[in-house]
C-alpha positions in Angstrom: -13.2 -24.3 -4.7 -15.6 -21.0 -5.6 -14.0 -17.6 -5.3 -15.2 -14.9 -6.4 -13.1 -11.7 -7.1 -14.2 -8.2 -8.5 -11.8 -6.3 -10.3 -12.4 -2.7 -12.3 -12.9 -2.8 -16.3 -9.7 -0.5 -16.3 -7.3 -3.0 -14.5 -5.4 -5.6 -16.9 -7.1 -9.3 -17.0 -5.1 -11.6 -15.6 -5.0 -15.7 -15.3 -5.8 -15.8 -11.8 -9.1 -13.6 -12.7 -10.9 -16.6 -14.0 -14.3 -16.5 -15.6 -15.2 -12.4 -16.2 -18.4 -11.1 -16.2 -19.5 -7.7 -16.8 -21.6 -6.7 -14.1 -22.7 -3.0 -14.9 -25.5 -2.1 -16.8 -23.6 0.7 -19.1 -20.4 -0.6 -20.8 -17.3 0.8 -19.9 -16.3 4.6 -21.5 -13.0 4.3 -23.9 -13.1 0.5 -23.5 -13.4 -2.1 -26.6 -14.6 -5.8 -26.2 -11.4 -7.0 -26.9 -10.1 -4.5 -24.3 -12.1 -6.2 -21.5 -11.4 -9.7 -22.0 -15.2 -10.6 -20.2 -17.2 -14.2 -21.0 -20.7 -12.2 -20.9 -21.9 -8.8 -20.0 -24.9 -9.4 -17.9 -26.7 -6.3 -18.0 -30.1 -7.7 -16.1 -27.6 -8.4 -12.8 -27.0 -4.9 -12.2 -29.0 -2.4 -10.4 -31.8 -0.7 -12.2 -31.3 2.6 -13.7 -33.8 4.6 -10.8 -31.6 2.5 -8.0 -28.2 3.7 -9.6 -29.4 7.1 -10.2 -30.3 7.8 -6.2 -27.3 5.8 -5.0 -24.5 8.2 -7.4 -22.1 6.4 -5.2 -23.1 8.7 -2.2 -21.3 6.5 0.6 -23.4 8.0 3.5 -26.6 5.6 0.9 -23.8 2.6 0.8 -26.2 0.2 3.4 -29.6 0.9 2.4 -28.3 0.8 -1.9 -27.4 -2.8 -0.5 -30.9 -3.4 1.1 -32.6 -1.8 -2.0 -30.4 -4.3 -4.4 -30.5 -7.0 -3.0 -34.5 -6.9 -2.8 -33.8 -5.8 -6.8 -32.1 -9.3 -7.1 -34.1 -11.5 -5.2 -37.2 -10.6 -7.6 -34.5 -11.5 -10.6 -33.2 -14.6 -9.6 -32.3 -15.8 -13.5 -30.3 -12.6 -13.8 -27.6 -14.0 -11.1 -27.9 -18.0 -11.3 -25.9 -18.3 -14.2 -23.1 -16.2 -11.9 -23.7 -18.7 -9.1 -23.2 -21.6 -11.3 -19.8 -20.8 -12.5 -18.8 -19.6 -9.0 -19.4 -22.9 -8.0 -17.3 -24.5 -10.7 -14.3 -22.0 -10.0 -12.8 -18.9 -9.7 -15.1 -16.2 -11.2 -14.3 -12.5 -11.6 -17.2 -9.3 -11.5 -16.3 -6.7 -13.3 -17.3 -3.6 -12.6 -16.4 0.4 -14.4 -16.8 2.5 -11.1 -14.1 4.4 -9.5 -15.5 4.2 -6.4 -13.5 0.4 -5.5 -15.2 -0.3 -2.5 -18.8 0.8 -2.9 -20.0 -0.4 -6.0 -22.8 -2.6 -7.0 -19.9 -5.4 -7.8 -18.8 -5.3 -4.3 -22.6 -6.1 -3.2 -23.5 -8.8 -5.8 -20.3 -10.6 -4.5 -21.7 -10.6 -0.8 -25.2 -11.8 -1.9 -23.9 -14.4 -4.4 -21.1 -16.0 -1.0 -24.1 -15.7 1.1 -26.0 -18.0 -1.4 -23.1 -20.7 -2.2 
């Protein structure tokens, strides 16, 4: 059965994590490969550098960073397959470096990716 979880870069990896991606464009400051424990950093899945830079995790920009996204992702669909692939074979975990835990581009990708399975 797919699942898909999203989990901060700073949290510990665990079993029931499955399959880690990195989802963010930058790498995580003060953490090494090892450190992260992550199958592939897919840098082309997250948002592009002007999107993040208006967004700066302003929540009242929350919906319409989705919309923008989203429209960012359905004119990359190569960047995401591979995600969608192993969601379907399993548990898969997006890992993200933001503090902000429930507005992040991680927490988006895992909406559009269940809408798509």
């Amino acid at each position: 059965m797919a699942r898909i979880n999203v989990k901060r870069a700073y949290q510990l990896p665990s079993f029931e994590d499955g399959r880690r991606f990195l989802v963010d464009g930058l790498w995580p400051r003060g953490l090494k490969k090892a450190d992260l424990n992550v199958e592939d950093w897919l840098k082309d899945v997250a948002p592009s550098e002007a999107l993040r830079n208006w967004f700066k995790h302003d929540p009242r920009k929350w919906e319409e960073f989705k919309i923008r996204y989203y429209r960012e992702l359905d004119c990359k669909p190569d960047s995401w397959r591979p995600l969608l692939k192993a969601a379907e074979e399993g548990v898969i975990t997006l890992v993200f470096a933001s503090k902000d835990e429930r507005r992040n581009n991680a927490i988006a990708l895992k909406a559009y990716l269940e809408a798509r399975l």
